[in-house]
C-alpha positions in Angstrom: -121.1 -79.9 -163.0 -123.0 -76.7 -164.6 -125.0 -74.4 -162.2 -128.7 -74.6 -164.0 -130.7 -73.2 -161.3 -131.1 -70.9 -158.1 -134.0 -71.3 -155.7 -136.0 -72.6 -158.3 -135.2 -70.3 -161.0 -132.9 -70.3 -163.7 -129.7 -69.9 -163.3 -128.2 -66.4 -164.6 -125.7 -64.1 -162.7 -128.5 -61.7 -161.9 -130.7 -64.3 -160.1 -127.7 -65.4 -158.2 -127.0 -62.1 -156.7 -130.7 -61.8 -156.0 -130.5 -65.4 -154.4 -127.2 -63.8 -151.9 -129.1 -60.7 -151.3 -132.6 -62.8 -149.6 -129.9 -64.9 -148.1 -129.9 -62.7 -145.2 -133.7 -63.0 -145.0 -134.3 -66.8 -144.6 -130.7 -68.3 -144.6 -130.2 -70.2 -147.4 -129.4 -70.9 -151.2 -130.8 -73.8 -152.5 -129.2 -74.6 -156.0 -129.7 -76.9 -158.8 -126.9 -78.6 -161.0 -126.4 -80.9 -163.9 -123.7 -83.2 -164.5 -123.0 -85.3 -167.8 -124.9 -88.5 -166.9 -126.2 -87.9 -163.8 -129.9 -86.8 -162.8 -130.3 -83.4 -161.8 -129.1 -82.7 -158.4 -130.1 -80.3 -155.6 -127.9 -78.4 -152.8 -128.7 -76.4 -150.3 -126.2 -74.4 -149.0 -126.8 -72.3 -145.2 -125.8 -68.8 -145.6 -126.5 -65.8 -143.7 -124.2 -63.1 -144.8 -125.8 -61.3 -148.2 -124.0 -60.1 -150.9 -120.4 -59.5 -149.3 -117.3 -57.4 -151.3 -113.5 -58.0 -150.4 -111.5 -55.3 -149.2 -107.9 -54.9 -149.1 -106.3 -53.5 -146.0 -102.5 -52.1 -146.0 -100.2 -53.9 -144.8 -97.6 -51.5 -143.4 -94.7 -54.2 -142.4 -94.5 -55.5 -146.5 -93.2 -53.7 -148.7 -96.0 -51.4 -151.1 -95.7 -53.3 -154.2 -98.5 -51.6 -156.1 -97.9 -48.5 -155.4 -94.7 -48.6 -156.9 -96.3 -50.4 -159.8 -98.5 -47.5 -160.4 -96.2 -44.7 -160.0 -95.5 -42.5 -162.9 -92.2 -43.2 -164.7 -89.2 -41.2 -164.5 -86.6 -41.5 -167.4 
């Protein structure tokens, strides 16, 4: 399947994000796709959240990984 359109416009990354952002407004995404030998076809997927961005908590009973990873080197 290949993403060709986002609420009616074409599909690019920028109109995506757009489409996530005024997801919080009317609670939805409504997406068109094309697969090899099939008509078009249209989802519509309910979301309310927006644009969202992952954050990574510590963890302070496993063992700190990347900050040893990042730590200068001592020869």
């Amino acid at each position: 399947m290949k993403l060709v359109a986002v609420n009616g416009r074409r599909y690019s990354a920028d109109v995506l994000r757009d489409a996530i952002a005024a997801s919080k407004q009317n609670g939805r995404v409504e997406t068109a796709v094309r697969e090899q030998g099939v008509p078009n076809r249209t989802f519509v997927l309910s979301y309310r959240e927006g644009r969202r961005h992952p954050v990574l908590v510590r963890d302070n009973g496993v063992r700190d990984f990347v900050s040893e990873i990042l730590a200068p080197r001592t020869h």
